[in-house]
C-alpha positions as CSV (number, residue, x, y, z in Angstrom):
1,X,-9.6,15.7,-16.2
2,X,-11.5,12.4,-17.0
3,X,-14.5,13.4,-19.1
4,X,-16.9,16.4,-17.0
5,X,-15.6,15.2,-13.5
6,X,-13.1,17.4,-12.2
7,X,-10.2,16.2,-10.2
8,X,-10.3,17.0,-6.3
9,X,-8.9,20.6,-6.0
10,X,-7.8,20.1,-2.4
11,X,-8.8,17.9,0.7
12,X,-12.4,19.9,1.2
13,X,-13.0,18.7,-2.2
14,X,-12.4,14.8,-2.4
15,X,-16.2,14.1,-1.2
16,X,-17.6,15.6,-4.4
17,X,-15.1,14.2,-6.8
18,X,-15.8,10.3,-5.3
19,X,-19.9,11.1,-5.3
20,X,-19.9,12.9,-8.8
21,X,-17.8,9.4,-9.9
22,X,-20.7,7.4,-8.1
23,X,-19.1,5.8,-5.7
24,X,-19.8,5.7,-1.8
25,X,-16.3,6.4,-0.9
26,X,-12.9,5.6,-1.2
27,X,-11.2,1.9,0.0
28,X,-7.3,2.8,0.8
29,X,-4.8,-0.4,0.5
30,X,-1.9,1.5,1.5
31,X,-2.3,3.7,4.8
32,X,0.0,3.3,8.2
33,X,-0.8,3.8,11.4
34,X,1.9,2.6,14.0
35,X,2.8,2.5,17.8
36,X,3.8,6.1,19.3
37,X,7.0,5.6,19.5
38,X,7.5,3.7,16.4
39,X,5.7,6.6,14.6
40,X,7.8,9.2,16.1
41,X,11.2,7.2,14.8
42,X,9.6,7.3,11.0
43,X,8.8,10.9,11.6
44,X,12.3,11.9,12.6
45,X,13.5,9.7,9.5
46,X,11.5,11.5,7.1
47,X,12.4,15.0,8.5
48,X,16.2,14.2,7.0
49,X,14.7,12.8,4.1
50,X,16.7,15.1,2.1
51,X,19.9,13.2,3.0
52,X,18.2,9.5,1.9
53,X,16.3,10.8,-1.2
54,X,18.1,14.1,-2.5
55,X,14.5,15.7,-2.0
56,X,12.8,17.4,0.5
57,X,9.6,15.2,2.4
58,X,7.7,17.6,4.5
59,X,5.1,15.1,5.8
60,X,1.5,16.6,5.1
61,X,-0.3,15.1,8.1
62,X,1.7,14.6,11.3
63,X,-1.2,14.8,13.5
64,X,-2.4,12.8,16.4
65,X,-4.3,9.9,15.7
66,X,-7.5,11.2,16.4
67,X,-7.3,13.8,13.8
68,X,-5.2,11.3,11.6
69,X,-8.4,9.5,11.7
70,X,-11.2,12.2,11.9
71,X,-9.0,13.6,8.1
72,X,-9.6,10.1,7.1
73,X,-13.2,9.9,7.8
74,X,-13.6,13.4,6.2
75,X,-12.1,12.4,2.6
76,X,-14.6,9.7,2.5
77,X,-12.1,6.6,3.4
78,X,-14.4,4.0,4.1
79,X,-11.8,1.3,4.8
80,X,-7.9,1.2,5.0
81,X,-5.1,-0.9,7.1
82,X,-2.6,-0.2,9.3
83,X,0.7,-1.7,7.5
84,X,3.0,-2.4,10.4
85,X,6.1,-3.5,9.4
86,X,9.2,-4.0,11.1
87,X,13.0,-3.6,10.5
88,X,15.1,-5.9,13.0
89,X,14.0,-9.5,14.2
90,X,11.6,-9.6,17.5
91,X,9.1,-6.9,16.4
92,X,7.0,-8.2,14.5
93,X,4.6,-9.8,17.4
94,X,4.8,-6.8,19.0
95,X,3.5,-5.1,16.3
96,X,0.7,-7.4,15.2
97,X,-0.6,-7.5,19.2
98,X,-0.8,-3.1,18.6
99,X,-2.5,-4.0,15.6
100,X,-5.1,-5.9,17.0
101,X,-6.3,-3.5,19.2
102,X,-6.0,-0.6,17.3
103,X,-8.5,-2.4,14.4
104,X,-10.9,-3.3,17.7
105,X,-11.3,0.5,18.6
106,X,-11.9,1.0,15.0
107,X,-14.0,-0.9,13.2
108,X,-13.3,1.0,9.4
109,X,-9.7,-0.2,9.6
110,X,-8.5,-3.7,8.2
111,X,-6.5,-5.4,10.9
112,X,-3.0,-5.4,9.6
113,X,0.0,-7.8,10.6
114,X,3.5,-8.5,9.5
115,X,6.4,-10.7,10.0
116,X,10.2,-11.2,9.4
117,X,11.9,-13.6,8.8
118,X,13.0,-15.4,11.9
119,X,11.9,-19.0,13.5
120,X,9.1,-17.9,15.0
121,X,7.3,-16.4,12.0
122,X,5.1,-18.9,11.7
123,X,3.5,-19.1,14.7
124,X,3.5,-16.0,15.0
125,X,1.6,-15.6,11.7
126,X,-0.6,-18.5,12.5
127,X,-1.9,-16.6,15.7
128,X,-2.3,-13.4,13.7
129,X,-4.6,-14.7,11.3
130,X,-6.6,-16.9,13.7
131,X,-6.8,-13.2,15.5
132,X,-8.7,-11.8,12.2
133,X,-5.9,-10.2,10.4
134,X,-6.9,-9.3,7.2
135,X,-3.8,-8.4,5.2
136,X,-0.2,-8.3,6.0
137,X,2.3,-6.4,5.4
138,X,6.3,-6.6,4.2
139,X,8.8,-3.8,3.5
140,X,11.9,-6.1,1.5
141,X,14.2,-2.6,1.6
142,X,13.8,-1.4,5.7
143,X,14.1,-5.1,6.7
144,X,16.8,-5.9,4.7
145,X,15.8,-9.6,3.7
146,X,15.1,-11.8,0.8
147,X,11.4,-12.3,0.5
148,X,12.8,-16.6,-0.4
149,X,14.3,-16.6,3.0
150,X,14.1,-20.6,3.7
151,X,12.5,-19.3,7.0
152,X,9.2,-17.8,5.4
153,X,8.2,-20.8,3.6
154,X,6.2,-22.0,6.1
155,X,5.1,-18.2,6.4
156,X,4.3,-17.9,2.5
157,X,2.6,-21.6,2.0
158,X,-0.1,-20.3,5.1
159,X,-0.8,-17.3,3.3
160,X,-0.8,-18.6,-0.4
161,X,-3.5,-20.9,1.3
162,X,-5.5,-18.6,3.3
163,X,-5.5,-15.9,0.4
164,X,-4.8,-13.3,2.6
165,X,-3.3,-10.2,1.0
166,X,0.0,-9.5,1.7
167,X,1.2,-5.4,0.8
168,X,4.6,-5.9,-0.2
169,X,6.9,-2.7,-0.7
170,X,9.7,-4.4,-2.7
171,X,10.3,-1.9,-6.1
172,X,13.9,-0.3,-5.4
173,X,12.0,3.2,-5.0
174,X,12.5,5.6,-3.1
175,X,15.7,3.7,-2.3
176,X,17.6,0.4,-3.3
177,X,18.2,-2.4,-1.5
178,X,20.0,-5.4,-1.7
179,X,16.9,-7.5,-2.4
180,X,14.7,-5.4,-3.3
181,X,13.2,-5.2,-7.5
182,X,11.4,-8.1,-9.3
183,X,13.9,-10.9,-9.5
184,X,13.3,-11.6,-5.5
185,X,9.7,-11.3,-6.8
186,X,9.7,-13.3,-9.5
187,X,11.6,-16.2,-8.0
188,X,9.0,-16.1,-4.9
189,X,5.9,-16.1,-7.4
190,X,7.5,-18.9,-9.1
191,X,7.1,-21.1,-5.9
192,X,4.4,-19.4,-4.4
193,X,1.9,-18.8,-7.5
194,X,-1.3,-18.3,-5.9
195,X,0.1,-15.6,-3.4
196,X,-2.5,-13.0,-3.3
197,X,0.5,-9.9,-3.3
198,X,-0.5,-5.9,-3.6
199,X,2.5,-4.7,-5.2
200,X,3.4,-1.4,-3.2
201,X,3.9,1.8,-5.5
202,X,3.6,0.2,-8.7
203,X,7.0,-1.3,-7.9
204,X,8.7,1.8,-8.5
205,X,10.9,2.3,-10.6
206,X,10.6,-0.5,-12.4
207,X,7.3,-0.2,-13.6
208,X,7.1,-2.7,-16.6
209,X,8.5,-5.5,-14.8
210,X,6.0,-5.6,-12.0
211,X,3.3,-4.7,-14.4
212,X,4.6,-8.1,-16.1
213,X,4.4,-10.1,-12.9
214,X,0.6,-8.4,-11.8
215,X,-0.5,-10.1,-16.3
216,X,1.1,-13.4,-15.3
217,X,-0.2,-13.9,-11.8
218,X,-3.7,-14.1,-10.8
219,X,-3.6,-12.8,-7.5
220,X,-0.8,-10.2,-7.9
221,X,-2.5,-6.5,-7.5
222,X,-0.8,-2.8,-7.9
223,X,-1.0,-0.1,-5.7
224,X,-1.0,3.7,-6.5
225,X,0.8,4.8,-3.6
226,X,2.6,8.0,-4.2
227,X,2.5,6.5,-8.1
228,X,2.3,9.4,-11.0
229,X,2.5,12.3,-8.2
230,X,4.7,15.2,-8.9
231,X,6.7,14.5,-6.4
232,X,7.2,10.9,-8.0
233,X,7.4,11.8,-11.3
234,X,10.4,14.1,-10.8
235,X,12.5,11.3,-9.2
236,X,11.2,8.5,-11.3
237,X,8.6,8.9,-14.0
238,X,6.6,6.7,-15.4
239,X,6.5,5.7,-19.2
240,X,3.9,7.0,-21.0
241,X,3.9,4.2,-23.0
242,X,3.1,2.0,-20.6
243,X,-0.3,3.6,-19.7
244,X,-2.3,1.2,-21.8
245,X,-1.0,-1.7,-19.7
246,X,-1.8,0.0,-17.2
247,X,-5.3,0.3,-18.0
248,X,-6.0,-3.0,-18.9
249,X,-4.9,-4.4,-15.3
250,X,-8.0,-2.0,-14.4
251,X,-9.5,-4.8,-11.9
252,X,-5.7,-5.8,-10.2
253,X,-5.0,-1.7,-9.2
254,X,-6.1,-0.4,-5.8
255,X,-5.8,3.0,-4.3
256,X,-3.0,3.4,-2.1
257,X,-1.5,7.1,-0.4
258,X,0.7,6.1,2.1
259,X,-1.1,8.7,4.3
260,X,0.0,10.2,6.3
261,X,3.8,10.5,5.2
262,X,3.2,12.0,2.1
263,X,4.3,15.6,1.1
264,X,1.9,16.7,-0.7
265,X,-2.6,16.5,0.0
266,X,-4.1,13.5,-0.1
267,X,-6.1,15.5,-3.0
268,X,-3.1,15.3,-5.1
269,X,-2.7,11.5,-5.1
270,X,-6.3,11.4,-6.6
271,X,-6.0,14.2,-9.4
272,X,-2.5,12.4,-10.3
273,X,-4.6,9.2,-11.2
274,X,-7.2,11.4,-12.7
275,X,-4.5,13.1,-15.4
276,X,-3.4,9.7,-16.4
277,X,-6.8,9.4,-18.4
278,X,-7.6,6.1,-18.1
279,X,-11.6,6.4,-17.7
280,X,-14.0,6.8,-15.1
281,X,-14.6,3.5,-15.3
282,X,-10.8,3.0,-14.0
283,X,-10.9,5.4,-11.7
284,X,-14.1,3.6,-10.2
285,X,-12.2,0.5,-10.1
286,X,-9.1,1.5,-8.5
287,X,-11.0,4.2,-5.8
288,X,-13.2,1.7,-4.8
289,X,-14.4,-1.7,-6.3
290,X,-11.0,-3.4,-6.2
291,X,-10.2,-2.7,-3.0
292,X,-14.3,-2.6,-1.9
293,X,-13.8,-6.3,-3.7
294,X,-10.2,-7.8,-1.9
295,X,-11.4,-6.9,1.6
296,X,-15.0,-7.7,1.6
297,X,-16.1,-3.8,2.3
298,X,-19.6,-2.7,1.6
299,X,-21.0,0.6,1.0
């Protein structure tokens, strides 16, 4: 509890906890949306999560996209992207070409692109932000690649430019990789300072290093996503001690779910943030301002 508001008991109660905090909504850095049949593929793969994580992942919301986005609307989420990302070279235009049309049937959603690292990325990326993307997106474990790749340099010096935020899922949680944690990180920032970066899931596991790299950096933010859950906690918890870092990046941490893979309610992701006990005047930050702030949303 965060002084007399109450976390959200369930779904049905989200709309009361954001009003009673005074906010006009909720902005969400960190939800996917994704082609059919690429959709599909991640359902199957979570459905054996078991085998990848040692821990059950029944996905809460595997619903079609009209209630995916009707649940959305309901819970208040006033603005979130679409995260795209893809694992093998010759996707990503693909991709960003769904993207666009998807964010022109749907005005709340921040058109999302990505890219890989191949010779085409930047033209590629060059066409997707003359399209209006608005942030990208990068997953460093499921495409297998060094974020320094000689290839994105063209890729990172465009976006370090533009300022165009880039959600990057490169902690070594829920799994490992072979480039994945904050050296890769670090060593990109170090050529690339002004890169406007929102770290995915608080760079789980390893916490204090990324919350180093989001003190050092201007423009690196933290996302929530799936951070200080149950679920989370049990596979890799967070330091308490860290919580007062934590709370002084107040204005550099956004909301994030990963909705709708997540298994548990969307509820739960907001109570977990809520028991941290940070202050409402956190919680307003992260729920909405930051994220209200990055992508240019009003009320």
């Amino acid at each position: 509890m965060t002084g007399q508001i109450l976390p959200p008991v369930d779904d049905a109660d989200v709309p009361r906890f954001w009003r009673e905090l005074g906010l006009p909504g909720l902005v969400d850095v960190h939800v996917h949306f994704l082609p059919e049949r690429v959709q599909a593929k991640v359902w199957r793969y979570f459905a054996g999560a078991e085998a990848h994580y040692g821990a059950l992942w029944p996905i809460q919301y595997p619903l079609p996209v009209d209630e995916r986005l009707t649940l959305l609307a309901g819970l208040g989420v006033r603005a979130f992207p679409t995260l795209p990302y893809p694992h093998k070279p010759g996707m990503a235009t693909w991709l960003n070409d769904w993207s666009v049309e998807f964010a022109r049937e749907h005005p709340q959603v921040l058109q999302s692109a990505t890219f890989y690292p191949e010779p085409e990325a930047p033209a590629y990326v060059a066409e997707a932000l003359a399209a209006g993307a608005r942030v990208f997106k990068v997953h460093v474990q499921v495409g297998r690649f060094d974020p320094r790749d000689p290839l994105l340099v063209p890729v990172w010096t465009r976006l370090e430019q533009t300022g165009t935020p880039v959600v990057i899922h490169c902690g070594s949680g829920p799994l490992a990789g072979e480039h994945t944690g904050p050296v890769p990180m670090a060593g990109l920032l170090e050529r690339f300072p002004r890169l406007q970066l929102v770290i995915a899931h608080l760079g789980m596991p390893e916490y204090a290093a990324f919350l180093d790299l989001a003190e050092r950096y201007e423009r690196v933010h933290l996302d929530t996503t799936m951070f200080a859950t149950d679920f989370t906690e049990r596979l890799m918890p967070f330091d308490p001690a860290l919580r007062p870092r934590l709370g002084e990046l107040r204005d550099k941490v956004l909301l994030g779910s990963d909705f709708p893979a997540i298994p548990y309610p969307y509820a739960h992701q907001l109570a977990a943030l809520c028991r941290l006990g940070l202050g409402e005047d956190w919680l307003r930050a992260v729920l909405w301002h930051n994220g209200a702030r990055l992508f240019g949303v009003t009320p």
